[in-house]
MARBA-3410 file (N, C-alpha, C, O; in Angstrom, 1 decimal):
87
6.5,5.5,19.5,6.3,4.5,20.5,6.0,3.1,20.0,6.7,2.2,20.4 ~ 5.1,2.8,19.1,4.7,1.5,18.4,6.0,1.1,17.9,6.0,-0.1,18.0 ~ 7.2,1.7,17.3,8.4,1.3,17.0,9.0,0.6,17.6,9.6,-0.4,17.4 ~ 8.9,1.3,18.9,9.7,0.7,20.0,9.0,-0.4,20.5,9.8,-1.4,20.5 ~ 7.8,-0.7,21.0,7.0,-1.7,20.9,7.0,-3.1,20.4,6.8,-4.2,21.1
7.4,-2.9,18.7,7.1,-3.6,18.1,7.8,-5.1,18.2,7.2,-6.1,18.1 ~ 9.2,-4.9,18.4,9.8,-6.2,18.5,9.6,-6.8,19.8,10.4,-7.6,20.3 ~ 8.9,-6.5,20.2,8.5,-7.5,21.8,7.0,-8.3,21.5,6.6,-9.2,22.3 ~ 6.1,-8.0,20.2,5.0,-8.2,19.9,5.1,-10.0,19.8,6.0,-10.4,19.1 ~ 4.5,-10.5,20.3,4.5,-11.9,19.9,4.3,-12.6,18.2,3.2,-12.1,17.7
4.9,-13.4,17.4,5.0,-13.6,16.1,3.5,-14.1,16.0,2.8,-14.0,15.0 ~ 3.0,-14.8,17.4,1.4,-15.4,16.7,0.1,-14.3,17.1,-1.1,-14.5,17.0 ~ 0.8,-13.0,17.6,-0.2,-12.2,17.0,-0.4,-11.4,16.1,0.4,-10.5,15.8 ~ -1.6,-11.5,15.5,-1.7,-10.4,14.2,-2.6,-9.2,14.8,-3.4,-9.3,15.7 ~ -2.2,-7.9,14.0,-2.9,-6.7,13.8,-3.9,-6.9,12.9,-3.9,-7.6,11.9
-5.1,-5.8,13.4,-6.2,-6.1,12.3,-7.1,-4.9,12.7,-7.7,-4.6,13.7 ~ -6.9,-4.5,11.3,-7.8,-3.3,11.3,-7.4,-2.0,10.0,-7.8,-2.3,8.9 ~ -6.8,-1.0,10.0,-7.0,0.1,8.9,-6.0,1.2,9.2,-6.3,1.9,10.2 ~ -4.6,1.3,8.5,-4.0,2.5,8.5,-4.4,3.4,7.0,-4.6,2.9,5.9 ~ -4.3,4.7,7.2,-4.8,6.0,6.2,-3.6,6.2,6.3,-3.0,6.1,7.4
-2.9,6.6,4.9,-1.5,7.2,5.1,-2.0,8.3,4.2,-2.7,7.9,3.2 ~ -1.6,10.0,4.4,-1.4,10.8,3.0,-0.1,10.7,2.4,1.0,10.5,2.9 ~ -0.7,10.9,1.3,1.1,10.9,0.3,1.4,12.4,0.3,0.5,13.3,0.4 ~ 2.3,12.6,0.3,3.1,14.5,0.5,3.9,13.7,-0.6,4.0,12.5,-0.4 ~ 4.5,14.3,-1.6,5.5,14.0,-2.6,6.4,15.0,-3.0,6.1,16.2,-3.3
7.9,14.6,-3.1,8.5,15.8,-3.3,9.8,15.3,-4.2,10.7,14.6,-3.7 ~ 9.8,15.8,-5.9,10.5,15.4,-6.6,12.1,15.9,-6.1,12.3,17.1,-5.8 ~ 13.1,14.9,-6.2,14.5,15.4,-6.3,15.0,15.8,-7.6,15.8,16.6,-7.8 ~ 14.4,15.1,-8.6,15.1,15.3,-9.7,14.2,15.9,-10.6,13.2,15.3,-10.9 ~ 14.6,17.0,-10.9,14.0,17.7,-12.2,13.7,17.3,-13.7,13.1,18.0,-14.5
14.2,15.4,-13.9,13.3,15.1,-15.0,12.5,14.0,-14.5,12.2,13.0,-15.1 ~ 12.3,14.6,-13.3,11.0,13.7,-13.0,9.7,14.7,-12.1,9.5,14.7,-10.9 ~ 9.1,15.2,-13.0,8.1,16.6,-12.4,7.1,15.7,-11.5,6.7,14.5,-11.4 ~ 6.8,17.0,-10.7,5.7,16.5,-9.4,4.6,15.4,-10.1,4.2,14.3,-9.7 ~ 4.1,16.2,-11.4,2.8,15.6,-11.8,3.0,14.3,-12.0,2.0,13.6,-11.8
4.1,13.6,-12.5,4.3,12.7,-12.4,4.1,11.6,-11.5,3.7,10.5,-11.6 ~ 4.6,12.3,-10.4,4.8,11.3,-8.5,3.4,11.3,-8.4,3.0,10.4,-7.7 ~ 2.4,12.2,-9.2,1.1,12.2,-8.3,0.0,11.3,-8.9,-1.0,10.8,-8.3 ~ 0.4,11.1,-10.2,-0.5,10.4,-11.4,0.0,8.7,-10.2,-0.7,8.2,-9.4 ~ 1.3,8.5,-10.4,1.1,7.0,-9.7,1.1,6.7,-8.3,0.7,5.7,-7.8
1.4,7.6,-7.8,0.9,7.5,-6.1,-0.3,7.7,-5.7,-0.8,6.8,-5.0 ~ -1.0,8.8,-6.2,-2.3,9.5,-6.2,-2.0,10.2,-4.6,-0.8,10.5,-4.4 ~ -3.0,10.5,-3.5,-2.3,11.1,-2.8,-3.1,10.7,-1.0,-3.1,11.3,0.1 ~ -3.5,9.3,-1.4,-3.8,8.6,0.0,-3.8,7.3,-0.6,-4.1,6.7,-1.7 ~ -3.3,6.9,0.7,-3.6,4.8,0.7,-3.9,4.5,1.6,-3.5,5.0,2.7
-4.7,3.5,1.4,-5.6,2.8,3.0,-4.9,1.3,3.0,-4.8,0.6,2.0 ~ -4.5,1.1,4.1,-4.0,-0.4,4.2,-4.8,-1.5,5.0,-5.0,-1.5,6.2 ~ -5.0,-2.3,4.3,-6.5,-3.1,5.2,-5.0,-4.4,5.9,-4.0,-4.9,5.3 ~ -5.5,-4.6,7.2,-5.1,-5.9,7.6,-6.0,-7.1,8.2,-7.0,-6.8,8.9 ~ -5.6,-8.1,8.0,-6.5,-9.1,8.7,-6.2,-10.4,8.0,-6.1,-10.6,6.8
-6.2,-11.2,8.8,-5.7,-12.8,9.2,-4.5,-13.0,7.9,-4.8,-13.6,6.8 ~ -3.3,-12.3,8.1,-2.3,-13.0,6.8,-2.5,-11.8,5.7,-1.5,-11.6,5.1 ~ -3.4,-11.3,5.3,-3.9,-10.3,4.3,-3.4,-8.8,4.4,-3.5,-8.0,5.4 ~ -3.1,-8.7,3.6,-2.7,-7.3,3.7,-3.1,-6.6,2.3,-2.5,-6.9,1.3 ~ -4.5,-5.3,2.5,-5.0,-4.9,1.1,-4.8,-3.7,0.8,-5.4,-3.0,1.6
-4.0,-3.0,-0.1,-3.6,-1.6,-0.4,-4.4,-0.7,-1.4,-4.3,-0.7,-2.6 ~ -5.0,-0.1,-0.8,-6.4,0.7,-1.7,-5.4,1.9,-2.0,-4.8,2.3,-1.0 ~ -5.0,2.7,-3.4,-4.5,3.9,-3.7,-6.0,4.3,-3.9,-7.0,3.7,-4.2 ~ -5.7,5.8,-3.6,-6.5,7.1,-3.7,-6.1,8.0,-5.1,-5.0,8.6,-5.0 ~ -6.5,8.0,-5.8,-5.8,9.0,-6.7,-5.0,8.9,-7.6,-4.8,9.9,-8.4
-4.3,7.5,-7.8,-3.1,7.1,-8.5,-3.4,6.7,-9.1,-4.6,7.0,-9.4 ~ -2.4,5.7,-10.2,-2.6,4.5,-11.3,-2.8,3.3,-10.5,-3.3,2.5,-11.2 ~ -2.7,2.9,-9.4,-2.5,1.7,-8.8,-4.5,1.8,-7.8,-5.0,2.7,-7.1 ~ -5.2,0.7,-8.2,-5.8,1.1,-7.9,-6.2,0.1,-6.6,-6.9,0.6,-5.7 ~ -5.4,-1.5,-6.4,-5.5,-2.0,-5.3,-4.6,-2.9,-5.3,-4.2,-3.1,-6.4
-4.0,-3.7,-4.3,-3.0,-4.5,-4.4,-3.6,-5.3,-3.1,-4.3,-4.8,-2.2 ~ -3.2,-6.9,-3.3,-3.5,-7.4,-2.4,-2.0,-8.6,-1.9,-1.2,-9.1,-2.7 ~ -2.0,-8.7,-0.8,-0.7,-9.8,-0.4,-1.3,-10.5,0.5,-2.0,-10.2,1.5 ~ -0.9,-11.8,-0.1,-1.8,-13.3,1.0,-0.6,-13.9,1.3,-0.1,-14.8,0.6 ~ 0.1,-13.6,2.7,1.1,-14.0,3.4,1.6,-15.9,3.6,2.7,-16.4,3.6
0.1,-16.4,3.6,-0.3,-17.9,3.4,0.9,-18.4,2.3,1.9,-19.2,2.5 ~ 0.3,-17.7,0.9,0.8,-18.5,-0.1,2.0,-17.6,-0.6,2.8,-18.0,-1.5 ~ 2.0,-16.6,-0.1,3.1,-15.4,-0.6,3.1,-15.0,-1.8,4.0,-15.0,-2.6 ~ 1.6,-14.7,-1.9,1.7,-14.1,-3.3,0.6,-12.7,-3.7,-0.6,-13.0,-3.4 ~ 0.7,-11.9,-4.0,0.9,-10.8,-4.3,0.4,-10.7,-5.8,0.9,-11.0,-6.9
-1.1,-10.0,-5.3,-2.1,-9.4,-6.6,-2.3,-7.7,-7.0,-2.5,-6.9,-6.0 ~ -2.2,-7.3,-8.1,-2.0,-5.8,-8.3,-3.0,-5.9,-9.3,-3.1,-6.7,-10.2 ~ -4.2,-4.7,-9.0,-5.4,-4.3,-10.2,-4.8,-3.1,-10.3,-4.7,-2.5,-9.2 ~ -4.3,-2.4,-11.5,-4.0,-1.1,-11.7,-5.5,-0.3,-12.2,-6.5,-0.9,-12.4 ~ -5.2,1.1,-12.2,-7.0,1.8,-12.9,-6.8,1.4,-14.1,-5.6,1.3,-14.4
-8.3,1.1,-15.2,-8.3,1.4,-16.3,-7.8,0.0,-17.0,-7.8,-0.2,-18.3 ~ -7.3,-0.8,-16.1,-6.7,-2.0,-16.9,-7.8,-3.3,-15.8,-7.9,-3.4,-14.6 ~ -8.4,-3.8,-16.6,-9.2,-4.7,-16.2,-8.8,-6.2,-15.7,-9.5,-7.0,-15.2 ~ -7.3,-6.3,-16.0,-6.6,-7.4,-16.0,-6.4,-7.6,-14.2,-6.5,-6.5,-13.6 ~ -6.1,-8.6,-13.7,-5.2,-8.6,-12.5,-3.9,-9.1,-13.1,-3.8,-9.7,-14.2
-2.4,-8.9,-12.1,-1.8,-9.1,-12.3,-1.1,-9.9,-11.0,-1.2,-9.5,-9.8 ~ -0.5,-10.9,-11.2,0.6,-11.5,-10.2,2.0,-11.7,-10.3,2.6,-12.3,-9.3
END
């Protein structure tokens, strides 16, 4: 239903608030094993929204948060274990 919705939504309104997605993963190709899809997806993501912002929390993965600031269009990634940000 929100699909169908969606393109009637006005461009000056924003959504704000929190989708939970689980990851289900399922390899096609045999030299690429499950354990693999799971190490970088991990197996939940939370998506934060609010004013232009958009923040991607992984659960489980290598990716440990990502941020997108619609404003300036630019797009921040903290992977686990690496202290660096990246743009």
């Amino acid at each position: 239903m929100l699909l169908m919705l969606s393109p009637y939504v006005s461009a000056k309104q924003s959504f704000e608030g929190v989708i939970t997605y689980k990851i289900e993963l399922e390899s096609r190709n045999e030299k690429l094993p499950i354990e693999v899809l799971r190490k970088i997806y991990g197996k939940e993501l939370k998506v934060f929204y609010k004013y232009g912002y958009t923040k991607h929390v992984y659960i489980g993965g290598d990716g440990e948060w990502e941020v997108y600031d619609s404003a300036e269009n630019k797009q921040y990634l903290k992977m686990r274990g690496n202290p660096e940000m990246k743009f």
